[in-house]
C-alpha positions in Angstrom: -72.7 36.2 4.9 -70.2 37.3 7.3 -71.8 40.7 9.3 -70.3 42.7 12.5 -71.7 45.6 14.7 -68.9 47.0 16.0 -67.8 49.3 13.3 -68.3 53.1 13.8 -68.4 56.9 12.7 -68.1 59.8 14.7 -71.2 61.3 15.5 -73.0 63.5 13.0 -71.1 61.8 10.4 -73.1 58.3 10.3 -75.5 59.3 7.9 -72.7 60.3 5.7 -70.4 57.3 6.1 -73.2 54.8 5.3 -74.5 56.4 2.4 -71.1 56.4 0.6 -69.9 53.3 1.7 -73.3 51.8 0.6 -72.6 54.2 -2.6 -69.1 52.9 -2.9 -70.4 49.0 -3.0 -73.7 49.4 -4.9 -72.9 47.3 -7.8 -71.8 44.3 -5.0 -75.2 42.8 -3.6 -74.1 40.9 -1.0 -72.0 44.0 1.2 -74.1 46.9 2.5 -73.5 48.9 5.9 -76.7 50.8 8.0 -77.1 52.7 11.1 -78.8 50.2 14.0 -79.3 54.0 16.6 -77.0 53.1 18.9 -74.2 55.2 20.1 -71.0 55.0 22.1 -69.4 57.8 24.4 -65.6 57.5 25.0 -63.7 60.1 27.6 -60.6 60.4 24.8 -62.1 59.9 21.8 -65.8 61.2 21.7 -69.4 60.2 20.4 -69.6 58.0 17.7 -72.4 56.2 15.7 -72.7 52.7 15.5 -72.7 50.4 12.1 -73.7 47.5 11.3 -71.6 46.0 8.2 -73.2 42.6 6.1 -70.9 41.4 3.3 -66.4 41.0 3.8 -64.9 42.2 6.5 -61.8 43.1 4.9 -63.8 45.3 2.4 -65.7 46.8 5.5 -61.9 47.9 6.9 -60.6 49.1 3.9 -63.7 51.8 3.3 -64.1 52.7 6.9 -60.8 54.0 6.3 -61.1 55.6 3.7 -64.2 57.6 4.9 -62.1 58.6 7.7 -59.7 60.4 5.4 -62.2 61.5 3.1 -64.4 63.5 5.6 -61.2 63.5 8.5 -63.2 62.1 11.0 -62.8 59.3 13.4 -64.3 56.0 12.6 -64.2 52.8 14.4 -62.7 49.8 12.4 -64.1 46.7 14.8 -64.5 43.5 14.7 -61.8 42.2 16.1 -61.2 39.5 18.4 -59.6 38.5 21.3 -56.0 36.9 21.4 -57.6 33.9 23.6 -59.8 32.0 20.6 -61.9 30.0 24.1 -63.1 32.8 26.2 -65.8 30.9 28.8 -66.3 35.1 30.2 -70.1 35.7 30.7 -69.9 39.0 28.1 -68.9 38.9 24.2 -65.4 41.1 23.7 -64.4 43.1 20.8 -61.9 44.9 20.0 -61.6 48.2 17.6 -59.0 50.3 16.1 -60.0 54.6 15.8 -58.7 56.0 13.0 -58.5 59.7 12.6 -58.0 61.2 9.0 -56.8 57.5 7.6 -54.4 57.6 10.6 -54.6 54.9 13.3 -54.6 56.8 16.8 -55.9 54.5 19.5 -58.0 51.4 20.4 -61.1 50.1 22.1 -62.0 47.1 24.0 -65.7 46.8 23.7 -68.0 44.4 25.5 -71.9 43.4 25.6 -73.6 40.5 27.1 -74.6 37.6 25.5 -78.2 38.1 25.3 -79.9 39.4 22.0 -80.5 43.1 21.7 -78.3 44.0 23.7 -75.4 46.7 22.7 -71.8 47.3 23.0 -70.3 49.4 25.7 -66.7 50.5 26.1 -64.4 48.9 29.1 -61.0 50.3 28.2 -59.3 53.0 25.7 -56.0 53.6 24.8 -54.4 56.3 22.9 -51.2 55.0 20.3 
C-alpha cells in the first residue's frame, strides 16, 4: 500500500480535512488519511497541519483538492518527487503544490533526513 506524509491542511483545519476525506473514502478499506502532530510554518503561506495519506496517491490529490475548495483553505498536495530519479544527497526531498480554494497558488520544496522519526521541514517556497 502506497502511503506519503507530505500532504497537508492549513492549521485549525486538520481535524476537519481528515475526517471528511476519511468520510469521503469510508466504503474503500485500503485508503484512509490521519494527523501524525506535526506542523510546518512557511513565511508566505502560513501554518499548516501535516497528513499522513495510506491508500492511491492520485485519489489522495484529487480530495485534498477538493477540501481546499470546499472549506477555502490551503492544503498541501505532496508527494512529489524530484526531477533527478538518483539523488546520492544525505536528506529525502519532496516537493508540494498549495492550493488555495481549489486554486494552485505556489509550491514547496520540503526536506527531512533520512533517519526514522524524523519530520519534514521547508527549504524553499515560491508563489505562482
Amino acid at each position: 500500500m502506497e502511503s506519503s506524509d507530505s500532504f497537508g491542511a492549513q492549521q485549525g483545519y486538520g481535524n476537519k480535512v481528515m475526517n471528511w476525506i476519511n468520510e469521503a473514502v469510508k466504503n474503500k478499506k485500503e485508503i484512509r488519511i490521519e494527523l501524525y502532530g506535526h506542523i510546518i510554518k512557511t513565511s508566505r503561506f502560513g501554518t499548516f497541519e501535516m497528513l499522513r495519506w495510506y491508500g492511491e496517491l492520485s485519489v489522495a490529490r484529487d480530495l485534498i483538492i477538493k477540501a481546499s475548495k470546499r472549506y477555502k483553505i490551503k492544503t498541501l498536495e505532496g508527494n512529489y518527487k524530484p526531477k533527478s530519479f538518483f539523488s546520492f544527497s544525505i536528506d529525502n526531498r519532496d516537493y508540494a503544490k498549495i492550493h488555495y480554494n481549489g486554486n494552485l497558488i505556489g509550491y514547496l520544496k520540503l526536506t527531512k533526513p533520512r533517519l526514522p522519526g524524523t519530520k519534514w521541514s521547508v527549504s524553499d517556497e515560491k508563489a505562482r
